[in-house]
FIKOLZA-426159 format. One record per residue (C-alpha): x, y negated, z; residue number from 0. Coordinates in steps of 0.02 Angstrom, whole numbers. Example, Ala and Ser with C-alpha at 12.3 -4.5 7.8 and 13.67 -1.06 7.14 Angstrom:
BEGIN
[r [615; 225; 390]; 0],
[r [684; 53; 357]; 1],
//
This chain:
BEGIN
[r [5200; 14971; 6736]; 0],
[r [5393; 14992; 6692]; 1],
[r [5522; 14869; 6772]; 2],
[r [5536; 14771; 6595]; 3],
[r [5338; 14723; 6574]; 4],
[r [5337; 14674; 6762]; 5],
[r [5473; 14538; 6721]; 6],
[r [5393; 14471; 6590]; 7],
[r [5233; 14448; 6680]; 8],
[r [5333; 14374; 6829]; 9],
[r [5410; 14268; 6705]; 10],
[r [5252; 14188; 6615]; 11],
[r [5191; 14168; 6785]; 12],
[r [5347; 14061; 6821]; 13],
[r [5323; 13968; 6684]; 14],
[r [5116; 13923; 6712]; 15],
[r [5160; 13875; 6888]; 16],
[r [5296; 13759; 6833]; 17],
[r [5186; 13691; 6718]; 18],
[r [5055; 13659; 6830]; 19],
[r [5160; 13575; 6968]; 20],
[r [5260; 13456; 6801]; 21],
[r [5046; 13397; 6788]; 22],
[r [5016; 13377; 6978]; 23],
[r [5183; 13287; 7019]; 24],
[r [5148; 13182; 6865]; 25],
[r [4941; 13110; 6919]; 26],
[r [5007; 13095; 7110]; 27],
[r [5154; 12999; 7027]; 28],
[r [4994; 12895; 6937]; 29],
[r [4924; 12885; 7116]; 30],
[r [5071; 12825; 7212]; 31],
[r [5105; 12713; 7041]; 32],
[r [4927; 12646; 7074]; 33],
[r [4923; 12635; 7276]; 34],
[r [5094; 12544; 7242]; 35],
[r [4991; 12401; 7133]; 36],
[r [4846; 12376; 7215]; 37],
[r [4936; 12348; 7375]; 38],
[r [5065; 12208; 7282]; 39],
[r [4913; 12126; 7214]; 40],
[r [4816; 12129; 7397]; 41],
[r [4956; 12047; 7458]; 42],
[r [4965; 11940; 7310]; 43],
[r [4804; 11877; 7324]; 44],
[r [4804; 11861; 7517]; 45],
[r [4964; 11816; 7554]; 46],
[r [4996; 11633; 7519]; 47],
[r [4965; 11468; 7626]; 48],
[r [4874; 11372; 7581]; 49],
[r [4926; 11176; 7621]; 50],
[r [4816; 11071; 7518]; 51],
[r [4629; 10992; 7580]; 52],
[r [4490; 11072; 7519]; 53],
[r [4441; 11001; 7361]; 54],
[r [4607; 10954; 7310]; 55],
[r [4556; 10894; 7131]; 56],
[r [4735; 10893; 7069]; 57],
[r [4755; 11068; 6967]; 58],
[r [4959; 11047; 6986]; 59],
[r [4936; 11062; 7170]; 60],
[r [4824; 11227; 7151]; 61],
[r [4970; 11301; 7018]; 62],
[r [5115; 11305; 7137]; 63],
[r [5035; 11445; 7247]; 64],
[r [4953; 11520; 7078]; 65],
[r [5071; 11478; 6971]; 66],
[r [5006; 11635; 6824]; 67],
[r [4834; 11564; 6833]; 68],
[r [4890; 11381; 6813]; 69],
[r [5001; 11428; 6681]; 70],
[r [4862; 11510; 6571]; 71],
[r [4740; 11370; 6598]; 72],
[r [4865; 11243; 6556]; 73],
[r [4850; 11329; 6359]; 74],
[r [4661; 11269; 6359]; 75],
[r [4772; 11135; 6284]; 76],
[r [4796; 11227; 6138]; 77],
[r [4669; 11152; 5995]; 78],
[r [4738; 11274; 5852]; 79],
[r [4613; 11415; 5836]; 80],
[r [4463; 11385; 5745]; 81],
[r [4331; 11530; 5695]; 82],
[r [4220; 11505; 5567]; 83],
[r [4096; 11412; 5642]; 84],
[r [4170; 11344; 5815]; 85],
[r [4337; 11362; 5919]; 86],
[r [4446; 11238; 5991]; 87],
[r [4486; 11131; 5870]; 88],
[r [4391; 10957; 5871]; 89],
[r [4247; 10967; 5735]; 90],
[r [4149; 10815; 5673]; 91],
[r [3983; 10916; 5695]; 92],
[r [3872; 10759; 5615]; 93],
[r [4011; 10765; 5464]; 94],
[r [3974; 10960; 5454]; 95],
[r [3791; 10929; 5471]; 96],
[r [3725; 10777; 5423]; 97],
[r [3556; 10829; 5432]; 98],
[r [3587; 10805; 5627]; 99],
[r [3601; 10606; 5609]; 100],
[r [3426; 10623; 5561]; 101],
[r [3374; 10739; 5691]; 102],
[r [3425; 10627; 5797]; 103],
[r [3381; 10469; 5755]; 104],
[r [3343; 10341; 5919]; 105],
[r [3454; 10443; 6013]; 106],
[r [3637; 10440; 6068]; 107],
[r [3695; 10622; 5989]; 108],
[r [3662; 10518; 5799]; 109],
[r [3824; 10432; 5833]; 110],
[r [3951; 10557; 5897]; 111],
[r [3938; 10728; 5922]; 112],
[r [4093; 10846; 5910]; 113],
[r [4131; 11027; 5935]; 114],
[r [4181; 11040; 6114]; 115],
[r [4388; 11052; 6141]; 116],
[r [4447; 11154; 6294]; 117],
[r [4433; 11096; 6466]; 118],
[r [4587; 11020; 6496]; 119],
[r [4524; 10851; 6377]; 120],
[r [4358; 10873; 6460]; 121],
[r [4392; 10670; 6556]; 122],
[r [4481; 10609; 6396]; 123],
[r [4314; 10655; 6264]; 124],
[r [4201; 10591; 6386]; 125],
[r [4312; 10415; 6369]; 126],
[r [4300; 10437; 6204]; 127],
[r [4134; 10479; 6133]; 128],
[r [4029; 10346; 6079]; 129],
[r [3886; 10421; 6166]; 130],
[r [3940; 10355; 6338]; 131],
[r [3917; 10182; 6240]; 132],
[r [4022; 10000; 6285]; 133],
[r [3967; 9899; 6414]; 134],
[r [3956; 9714; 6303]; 135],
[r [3973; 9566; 6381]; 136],
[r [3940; 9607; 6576]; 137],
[r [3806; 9729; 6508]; 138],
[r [3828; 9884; 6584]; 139],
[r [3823; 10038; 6490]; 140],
[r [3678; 10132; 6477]; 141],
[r [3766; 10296; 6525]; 142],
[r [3742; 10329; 6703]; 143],
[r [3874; 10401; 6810]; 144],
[r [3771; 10574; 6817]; 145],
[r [3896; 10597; 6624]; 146],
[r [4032; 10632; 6739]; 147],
[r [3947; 10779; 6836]; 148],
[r [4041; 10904; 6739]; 149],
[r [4190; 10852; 6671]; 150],
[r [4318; 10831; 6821]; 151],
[r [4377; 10928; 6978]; 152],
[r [4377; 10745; 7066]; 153],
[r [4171; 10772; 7053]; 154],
[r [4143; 10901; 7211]; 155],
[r [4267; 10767; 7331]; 156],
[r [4151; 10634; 7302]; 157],
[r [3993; 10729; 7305]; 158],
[r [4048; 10770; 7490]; 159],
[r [4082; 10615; 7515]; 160],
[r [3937; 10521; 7458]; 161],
[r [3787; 10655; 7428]; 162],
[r [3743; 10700; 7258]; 163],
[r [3620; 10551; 7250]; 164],
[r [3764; 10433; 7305]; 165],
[r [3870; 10507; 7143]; 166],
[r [3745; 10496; 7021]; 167],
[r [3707; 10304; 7058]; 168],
[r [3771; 10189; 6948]; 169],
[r [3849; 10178; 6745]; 170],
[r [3963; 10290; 6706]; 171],
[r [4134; 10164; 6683]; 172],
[r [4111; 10128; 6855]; 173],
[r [4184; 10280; 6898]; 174],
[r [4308; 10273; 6801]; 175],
[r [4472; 10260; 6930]; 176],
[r [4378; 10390; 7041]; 177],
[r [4373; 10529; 6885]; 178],
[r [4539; 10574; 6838]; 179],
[r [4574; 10763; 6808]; 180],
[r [4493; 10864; 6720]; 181],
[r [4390; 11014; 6746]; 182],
[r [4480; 11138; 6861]; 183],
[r [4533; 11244; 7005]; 184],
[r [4411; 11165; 7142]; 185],
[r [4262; 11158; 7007]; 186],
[r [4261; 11342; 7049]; 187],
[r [4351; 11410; 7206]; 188],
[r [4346; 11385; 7377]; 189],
[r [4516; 11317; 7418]; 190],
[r [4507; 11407; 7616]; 191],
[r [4469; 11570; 7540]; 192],
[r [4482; 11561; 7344]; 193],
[r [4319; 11633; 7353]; 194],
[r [4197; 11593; 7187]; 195],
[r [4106; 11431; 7263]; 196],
[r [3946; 11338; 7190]; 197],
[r [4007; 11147; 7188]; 198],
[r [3880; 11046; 7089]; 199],
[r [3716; 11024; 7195]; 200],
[r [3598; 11046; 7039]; 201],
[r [3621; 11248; 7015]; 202],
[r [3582; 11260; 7191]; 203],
[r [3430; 11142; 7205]; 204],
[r [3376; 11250; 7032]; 205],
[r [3386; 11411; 7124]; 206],
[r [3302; 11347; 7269]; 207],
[r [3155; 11278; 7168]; 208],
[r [3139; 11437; 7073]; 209],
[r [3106; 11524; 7230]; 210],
[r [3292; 11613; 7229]; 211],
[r [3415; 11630; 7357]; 212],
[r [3601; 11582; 7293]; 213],
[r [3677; 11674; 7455]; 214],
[r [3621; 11849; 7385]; 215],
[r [3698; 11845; 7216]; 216],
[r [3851; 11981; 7182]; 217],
[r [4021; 11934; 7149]; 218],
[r [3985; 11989; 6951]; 219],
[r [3822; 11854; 6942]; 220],
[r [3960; 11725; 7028]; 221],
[r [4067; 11762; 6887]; 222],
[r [3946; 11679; 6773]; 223],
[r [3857; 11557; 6917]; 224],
[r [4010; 11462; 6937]; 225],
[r [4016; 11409; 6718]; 226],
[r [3825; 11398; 6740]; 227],
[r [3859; 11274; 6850]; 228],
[r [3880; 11159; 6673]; 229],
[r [3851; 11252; 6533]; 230],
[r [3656; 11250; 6533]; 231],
[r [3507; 11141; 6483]; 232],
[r [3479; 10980; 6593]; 233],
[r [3420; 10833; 6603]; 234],
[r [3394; 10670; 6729]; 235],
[r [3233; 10626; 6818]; 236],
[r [3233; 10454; 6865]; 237],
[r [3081; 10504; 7007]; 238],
[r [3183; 10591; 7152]; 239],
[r [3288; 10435; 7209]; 240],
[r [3248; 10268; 7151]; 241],
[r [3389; 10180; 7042]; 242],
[r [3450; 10370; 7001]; 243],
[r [3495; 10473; 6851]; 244],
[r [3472; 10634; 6960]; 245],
[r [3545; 10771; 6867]; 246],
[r [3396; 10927; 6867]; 247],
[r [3420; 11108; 6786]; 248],
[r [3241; 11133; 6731]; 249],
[r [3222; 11311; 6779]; 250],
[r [3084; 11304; 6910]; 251],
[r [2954; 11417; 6767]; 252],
[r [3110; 11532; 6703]; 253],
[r [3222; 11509; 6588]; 254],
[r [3159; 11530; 6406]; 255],
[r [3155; 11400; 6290]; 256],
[r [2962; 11422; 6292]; 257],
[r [2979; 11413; 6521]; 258],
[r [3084; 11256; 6504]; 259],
[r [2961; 11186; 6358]; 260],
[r [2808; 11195; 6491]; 261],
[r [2908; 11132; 6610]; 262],
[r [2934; 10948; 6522]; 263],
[r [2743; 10957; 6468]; 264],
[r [2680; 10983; 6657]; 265],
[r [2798; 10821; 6687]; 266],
[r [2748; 10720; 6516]; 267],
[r [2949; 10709; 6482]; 268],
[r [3031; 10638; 6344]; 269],
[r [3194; 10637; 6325]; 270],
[r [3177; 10489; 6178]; 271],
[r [3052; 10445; 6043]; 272],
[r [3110; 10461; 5868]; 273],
[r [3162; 10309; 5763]; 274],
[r [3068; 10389; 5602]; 275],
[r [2921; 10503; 5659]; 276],
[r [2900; 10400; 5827]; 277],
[r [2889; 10604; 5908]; 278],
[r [2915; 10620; 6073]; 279],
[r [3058; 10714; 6067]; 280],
[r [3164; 10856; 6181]; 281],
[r [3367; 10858; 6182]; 282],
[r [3415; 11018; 6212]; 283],
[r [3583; 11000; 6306]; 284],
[r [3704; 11165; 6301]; 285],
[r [3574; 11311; 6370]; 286],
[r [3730; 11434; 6354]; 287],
[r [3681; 11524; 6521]; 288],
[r [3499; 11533; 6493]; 289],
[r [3526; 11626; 6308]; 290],
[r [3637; 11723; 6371]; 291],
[r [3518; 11780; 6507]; 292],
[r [3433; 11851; 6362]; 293],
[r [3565; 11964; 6268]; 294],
[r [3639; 12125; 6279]; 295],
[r [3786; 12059; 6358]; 296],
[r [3705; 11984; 6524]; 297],
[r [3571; 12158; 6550]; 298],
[r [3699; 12260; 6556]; 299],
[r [3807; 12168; 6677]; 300],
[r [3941; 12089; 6586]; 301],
[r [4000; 11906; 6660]; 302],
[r [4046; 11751; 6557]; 303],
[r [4229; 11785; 6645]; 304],
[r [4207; 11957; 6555]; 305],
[r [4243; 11895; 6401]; 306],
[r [4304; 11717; 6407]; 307],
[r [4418; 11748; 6566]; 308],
[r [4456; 11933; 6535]; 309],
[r [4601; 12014; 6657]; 310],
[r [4782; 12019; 6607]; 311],
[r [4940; 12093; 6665]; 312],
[r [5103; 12002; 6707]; 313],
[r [5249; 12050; 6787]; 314],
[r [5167; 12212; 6871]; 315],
[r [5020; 12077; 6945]; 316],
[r [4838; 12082; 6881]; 317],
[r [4748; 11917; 6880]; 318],
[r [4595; 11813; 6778]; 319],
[r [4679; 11740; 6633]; 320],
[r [4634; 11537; 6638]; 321],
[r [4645; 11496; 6478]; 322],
[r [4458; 11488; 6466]; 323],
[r [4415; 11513; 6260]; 324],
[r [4322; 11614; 6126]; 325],
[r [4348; 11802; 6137]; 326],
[r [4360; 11800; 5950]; 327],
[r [4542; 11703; 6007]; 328],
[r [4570; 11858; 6128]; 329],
[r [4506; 12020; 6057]; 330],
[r [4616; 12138; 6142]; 331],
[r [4579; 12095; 6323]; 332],
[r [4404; 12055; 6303]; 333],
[r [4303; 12149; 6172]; 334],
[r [4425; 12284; 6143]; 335],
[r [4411; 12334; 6322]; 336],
[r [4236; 12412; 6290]; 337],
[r [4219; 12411; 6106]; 338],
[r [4345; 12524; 6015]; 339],
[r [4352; 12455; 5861]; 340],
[r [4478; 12365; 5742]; 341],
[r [4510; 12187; 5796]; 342],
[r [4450; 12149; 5611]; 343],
[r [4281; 12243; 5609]; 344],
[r [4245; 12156; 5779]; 345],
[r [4263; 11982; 5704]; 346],
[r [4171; 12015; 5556]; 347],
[r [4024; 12094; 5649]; 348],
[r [3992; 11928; 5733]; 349],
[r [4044; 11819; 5612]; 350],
[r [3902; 11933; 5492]; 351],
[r [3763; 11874; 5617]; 352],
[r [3813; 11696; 5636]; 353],
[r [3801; 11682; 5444]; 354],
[r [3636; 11763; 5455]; 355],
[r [3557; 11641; 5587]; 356],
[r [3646; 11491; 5493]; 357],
[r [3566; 11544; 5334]; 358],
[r [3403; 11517; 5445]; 359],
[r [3444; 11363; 5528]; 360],
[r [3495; 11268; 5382]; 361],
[r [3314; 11302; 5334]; 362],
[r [3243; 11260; 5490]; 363],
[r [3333; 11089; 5463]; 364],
[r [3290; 11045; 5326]; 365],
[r [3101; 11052; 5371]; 366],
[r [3127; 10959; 5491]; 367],
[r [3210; 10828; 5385]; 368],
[r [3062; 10825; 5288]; 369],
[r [2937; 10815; 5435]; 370],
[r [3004; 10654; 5517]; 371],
[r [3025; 10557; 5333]; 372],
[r [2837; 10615; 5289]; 373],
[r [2786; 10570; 5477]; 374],
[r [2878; 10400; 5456]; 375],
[r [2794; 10382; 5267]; 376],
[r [2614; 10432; 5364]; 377],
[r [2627; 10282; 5485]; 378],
[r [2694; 10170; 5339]; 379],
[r [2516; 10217; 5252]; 380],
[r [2440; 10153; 5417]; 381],
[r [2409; 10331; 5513]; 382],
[r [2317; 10325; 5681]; 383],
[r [2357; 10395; 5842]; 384],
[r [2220; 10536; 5846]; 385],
[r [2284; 10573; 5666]; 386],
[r [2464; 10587; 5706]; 387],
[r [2467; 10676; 5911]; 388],
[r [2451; 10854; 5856]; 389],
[r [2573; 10848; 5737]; 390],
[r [2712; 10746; 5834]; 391],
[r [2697; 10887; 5957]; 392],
[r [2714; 11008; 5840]; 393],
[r [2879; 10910; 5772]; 394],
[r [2936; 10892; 5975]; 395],
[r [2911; 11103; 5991]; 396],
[r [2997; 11137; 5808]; 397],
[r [3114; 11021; 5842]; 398],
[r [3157; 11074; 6033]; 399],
[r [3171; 11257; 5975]; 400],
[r [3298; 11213; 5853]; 401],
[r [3412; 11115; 5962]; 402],
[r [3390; 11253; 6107]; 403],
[r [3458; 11392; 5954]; 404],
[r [3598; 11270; 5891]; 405],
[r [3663; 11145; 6037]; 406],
[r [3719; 11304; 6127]; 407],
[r [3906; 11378; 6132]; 408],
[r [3902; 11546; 6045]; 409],
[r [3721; 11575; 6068]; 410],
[r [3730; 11677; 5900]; 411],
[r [3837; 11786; 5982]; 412],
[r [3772; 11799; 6175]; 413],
[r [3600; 11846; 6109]; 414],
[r [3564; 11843; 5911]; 415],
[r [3410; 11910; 5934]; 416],
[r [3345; 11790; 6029]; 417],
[r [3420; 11644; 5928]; 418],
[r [3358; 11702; 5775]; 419],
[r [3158; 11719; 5862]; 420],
[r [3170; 11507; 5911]; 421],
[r [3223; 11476; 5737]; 422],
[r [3105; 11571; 5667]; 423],
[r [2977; 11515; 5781]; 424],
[r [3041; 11341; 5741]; 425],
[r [3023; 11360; 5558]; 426],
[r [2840; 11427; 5571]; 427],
[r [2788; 11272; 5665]; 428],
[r [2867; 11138; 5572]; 429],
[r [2775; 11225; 5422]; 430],
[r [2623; 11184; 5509]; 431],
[r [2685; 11016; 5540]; 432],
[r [2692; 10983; 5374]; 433],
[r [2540; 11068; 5328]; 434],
[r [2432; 10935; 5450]; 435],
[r [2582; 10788; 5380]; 436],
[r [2496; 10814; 5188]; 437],
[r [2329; 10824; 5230]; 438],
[r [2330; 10657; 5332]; 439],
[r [2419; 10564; 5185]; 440],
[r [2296; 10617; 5080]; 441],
[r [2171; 10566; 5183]; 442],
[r [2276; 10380; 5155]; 443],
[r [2266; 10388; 4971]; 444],
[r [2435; 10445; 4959]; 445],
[r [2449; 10622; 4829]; 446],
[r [2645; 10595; 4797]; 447],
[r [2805; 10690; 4877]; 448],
[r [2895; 10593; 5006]; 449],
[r [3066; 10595; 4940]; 450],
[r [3205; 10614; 5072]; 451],
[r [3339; 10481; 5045]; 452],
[r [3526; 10551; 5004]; 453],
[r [3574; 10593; 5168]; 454],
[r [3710; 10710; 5107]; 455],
[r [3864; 10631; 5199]; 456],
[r [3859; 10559; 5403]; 457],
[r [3908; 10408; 5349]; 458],
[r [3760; 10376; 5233]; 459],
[r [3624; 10462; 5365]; 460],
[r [3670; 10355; 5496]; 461],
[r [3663; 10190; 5375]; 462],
[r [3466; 10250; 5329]; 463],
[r [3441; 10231; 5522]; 464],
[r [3535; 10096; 5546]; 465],
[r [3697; 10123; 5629]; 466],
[r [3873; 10017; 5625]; 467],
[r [3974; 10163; 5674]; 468],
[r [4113; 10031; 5615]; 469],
[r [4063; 9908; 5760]; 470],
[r [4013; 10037; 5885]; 471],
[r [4198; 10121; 5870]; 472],
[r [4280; 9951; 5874]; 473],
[r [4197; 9890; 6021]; 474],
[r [4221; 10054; 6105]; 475],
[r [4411; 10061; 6053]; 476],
[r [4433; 9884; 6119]; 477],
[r [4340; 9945; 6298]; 478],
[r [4455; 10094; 6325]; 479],
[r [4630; 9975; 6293]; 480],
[r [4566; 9880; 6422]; 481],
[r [4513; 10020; 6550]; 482],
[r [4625; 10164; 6530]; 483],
[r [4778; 10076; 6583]; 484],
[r [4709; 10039; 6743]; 485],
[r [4625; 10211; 6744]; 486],
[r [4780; 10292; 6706]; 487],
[r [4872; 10200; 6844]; 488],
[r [4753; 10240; 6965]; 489],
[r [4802; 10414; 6927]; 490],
[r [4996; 10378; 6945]; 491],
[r [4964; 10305; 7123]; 492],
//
């Protein structure tokens, strides 16, 4: 080898070791970059005091030692963004849906029912809705304090304080200078350790009586314990203290529609019977956790904080954004983190299965419709019990499979599949219904269609079952200028 070939080889071996240490000084710089991070946000997380008692219900306090986290949750303010079907804007679902007034009929939901609004009006819509009724004249009103449960960071002080029985007893307005903020930091954290903490005693007692222990779930299950805390079905037995609404997550047989279902029938519950059909009927609540439980999402490990809470960056830290919302709102940091397509096809590939499952539902509804005016026209014909308790069951299991599909937050999205089987299911047994309804008025001489009365706007629907929406609203408008004041002055001291 002559003198010239040897320097060139020398010199493209120069040149591959130079780029080879360029690479390695640029990952350890990565490293160091990384080592450098993690050890500002351990000291982040570890390093404050905290000064205020433990559950400090006052979200303010809670913000000037995290003042990123406060500062997102503070936008759950913002009511602007509405997706096609939902968001957080305020939607007059019975307006939307008059069909609902019907559904409903007897109970409280035919007279106000909204599209939820972010947490941070959680106390003032609970003040609001006409569901928590007015007490009249010394009467009290027929909401019991159990309402309150979810809706303020004040609830887990008192529970301590009093027991979860002690809470629970009572009408709701009572309460009313004890629950002031709304939902929050101590909701959710341990204020010692800012640990994920279960605060409401229901989840646990639900856990307990489904043969679970709470103390052995992972830090990911916490991440959706601590909204499953609220956002599932419930309802209040009136057998475990006497004189109490106690507040019960009916999971003791699982957590299907069909588990919860059996669970009511073993106890002979009724939520309320219906004005028309005279059914004994099922209110599905929110069941958000339980169909979740059932999608794609939850079996392969992804939280509710996952997607509604995702992580953000901010000034070099890494924290849980607060502003607690739709993903659709937030594509980049929550679905875009595993799903790498365009924000666009994202939002059209759920917005293409909620339009498939409403297509469904509408029919669904309308069956329905029909099943409590041809019950109603049945007993008008003079039906007898024996004639009519199959089919009322049948309009209870239609009926509860419906609501269980529908009263949920984003259940077309946290497990379609499963949302479209109960409606489905729903539609196939209210068919029946129906089948049963025409041979019984037959059997009472009647041969005719039972024509469903124009129900086609709220206001009309709840005049057929006769509402005064314009009394109820007045007397509850004249309640709240009385109370709030001295609610809202309670708050100041």
């Amino acid at each position: 080898m002559n003198i010239n070939e040897l320097l060139k080889k020398k010199s493209w071996l120069g040149w591959v070791l130079f780029l080879i240490t360029v690479v390695a000084v640029f990952f350890l710089g990565l490293l160091a970059s990384s080592i450098i991070e993690r050890r500002s946000e351990a000291v982040f997380a570890y390093a404050p005091q905290i000064t205020f008692p433990p559950n400090e219900p006052d979200n303010s306090k809670w913000g000037e030692i995290f003042p990123r986290e406060y500062n997102s949750y503070l936008k759950t303010s913002d009511t602007s963004f509405r997706s096609r079907y939902n968001g957080s804007a305020s939607i007059d679902m019975l307006e939307t849906n008059p069909e609902m007034v019907i559904l409903w009929a007897g109970y409280s939901f035919s007279k106000d029912y909204r599209q939820g609004r972010g947490h941070y009006y959680s106390v003032t819509d609970i003040r609001q809705t006409l569901r928590t009724g007015t007490p009249v004249n010394d009467v009290p009103s027929p909401a019991p304090n159990t309402c309150w449960t979810c809706k303020s960071s004040n609830v887990p002080g008192i529970i301590e304080e009093e027991g979860a029985a002690g809470f629970y007893r009572g009408t709701w307005e009572k309460r009313g200078k004890q629950i002031i903020n709304p939902i929050g930091c101590a909701d959710c954290h341990d204020s010692k350790t800012m640990n994920l903490r279960i605060s409401r005693q229901a989840l646990l007692e639900a856990y307990k009586a489904a043969g679970k222990d709470i103390g052995k779930v992972s830090f990911q299950e916490m991440r959706s314990l601590v909204c499953a805390q609220c956002h599932v079905e419930y309802y209040f037995n009136k057998n475990i203290v006497e004189g109490v609404d106690y507040l019960v997550f009916p999971w003791k047989n699982g957590l299907t529609a069909e588990d919860i279902e059996r669970y009511y029938d073993e106890l002979r519950f009724t939520d309320w019977t219906h004005a028309l059909s005279r059914a004994p009927m099922l209110k599905a609540q929110h069941p958000d956790y339980e169909v979740y439980m059932t999608g794609t999402h939850a079996s392969r490990g992804v939280s509710c904080a996952d997607c509604h809470m995702p992580f953000i960056s901010e000034g070099g830290q890494k924290f849980t954004d607060h502003h607690i919302q739709s993903p659709l709102n937030n594509v980049a940091n929550s679905c875009q983190v595993c799903h790498r397509e365009e924000t666009e096809r994202l939002v059209n590939d759920v917005y293409l299965r909620q339009d498939k499952i409403m297509e469904s539902r509408k029919i669904l509804e309308g069956l329905l419709v029909k099943c409590h005016f041809e019950a109603k026209a049945a007993w008008d014909k003079g039906a007898k019990e024996d004639q009519m308790k199959e089919i009322l069951n049948d309009i209870r299991r239609a009926q509860w499979r419906w609501d269980f599909a529908t009263a949920g937050h984003g259940n077309s999205f946290h497990s379609p599949l499963e949302t479209l089987r109960l409606i489905t299911s729903g539609i196939s047994i209210a068919s029946e219904a129906r089948l049963k309804l025409s041979k019984v008025l037959v059997s009472l001489g009647y041969t005719g269609e039972v024509k469903v009365p124009d129900i086609s706007e709220k206001a009309k629907a709840q005049r057929l079952i006769g509402l005064d929406i314009e009394k109820l609203t007045e007397e509850k408008s004249e309640f709240l200028k009385k109370v709030v004041p001295v609610w809202n002055k309670s708050e100041a001291n």
